[in-house]
C-alpha positions, 0 to 999 in steps of 0.5 A: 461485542468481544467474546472468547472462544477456544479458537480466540478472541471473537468480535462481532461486527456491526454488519452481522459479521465475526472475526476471530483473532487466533492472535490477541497480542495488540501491536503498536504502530508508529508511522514515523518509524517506518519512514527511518527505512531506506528505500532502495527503489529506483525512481524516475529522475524527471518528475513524472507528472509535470505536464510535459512529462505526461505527454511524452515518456510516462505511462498510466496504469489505474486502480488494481488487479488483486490484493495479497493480505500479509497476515490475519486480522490482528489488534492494532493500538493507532497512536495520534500519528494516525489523525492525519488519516483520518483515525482517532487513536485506538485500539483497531483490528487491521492488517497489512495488505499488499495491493498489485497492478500489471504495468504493460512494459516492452521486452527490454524494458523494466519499469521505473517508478514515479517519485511519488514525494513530488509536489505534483503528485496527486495526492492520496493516489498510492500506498507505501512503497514496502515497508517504508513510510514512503509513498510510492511502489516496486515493480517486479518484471514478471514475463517482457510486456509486464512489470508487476507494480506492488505497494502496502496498504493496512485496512482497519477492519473494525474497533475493539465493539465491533463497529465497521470501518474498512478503511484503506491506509493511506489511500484506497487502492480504486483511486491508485495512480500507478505512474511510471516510464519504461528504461531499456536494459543495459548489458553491463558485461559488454 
């Protein structure tokens, strides 16, 4: 059920819970626009997960350490582009999530993602890599033993009458396989 309030718009959930949208403008999502942004990322050239690979240079890290939603709950109109994730097309409440994994690495070392459009990949195994509508993810070096893996995921909260869903697009981040190998850095002024 949807209500206003001074703070605005209210939707009660059917798990008892309220959400409030200090924001009602619905936007409008079209995945295939995304994928029109380049993605500058580096990735492995060899493909990580063909069994060879597996056993000699590439490294697993799973699930992951925390989440960083990048704003409130906002509506959302999901056109039929979304039906190949499981989502009748409709006005939802969701927002954007950025989802983090620690990556052991060692000192000299940077991380180089997998290349997630790979027949091998596994499949629903990780979410986009930034904003593009490419599967995979970026890793910042945060100290020299650990790489910080970041890839986007959008949560639909709820419908327009309050039903709950939760669900994570395009994968939930408890079943990410965070695939990568470690290069050593190069001193280009030498």
């Amino acid at each position: 059920m949807t209500q206003q309030n001074a703070l605005g718009e209210v939707i009660s959930l059917s798990n008892g819970e309220m959400i409030t949208l200090s924001d009602t403008t619905t936007y409008e999502i079209f995945p295939e626009d995304l994928s029109d942004v380049s993605n500058l990322t580096d990735k492995a050239s060899e493909n990580l997960f063909d069994n060879i690979s597996r056993s000699t240079n590439s490294l697993r890290a799973y699930g992951y350490d925390s989440q960083e939603p990048e704003t409130d709950w906002k509506k959302y109109l999901l056109n039929s582009s979304w039906e190949k994730y499981g989502v009748t097309p409709a006005i939802y409440v969701g927002r954007y999530v950025k989802v983090h994994k620690n990556l052991s690495i060692e000192p000299g070392t940077y991380a180089v993602p997998a290349d997630y459009t790979s027949d091998k990949a596994p499949q629903n195994a990780m979410g986009w890599d930034g904003t593009t509508g490419i599967i995979g993810f970026t890793p910042t070096n945060k100290s020299d033993y650990i790489s910080d893996g970041v890839t986007r995921i959008f949560i639909i909260n709820c419908d327009m009458s309050g039903r709950v869903y939760n669900k994570n697009i395009p994968a939930n981040p408890s079943n990410f396989e965070w695939a990568y190998k470690m290069e050593s850095k190069v001193d280009i002024w030498d």
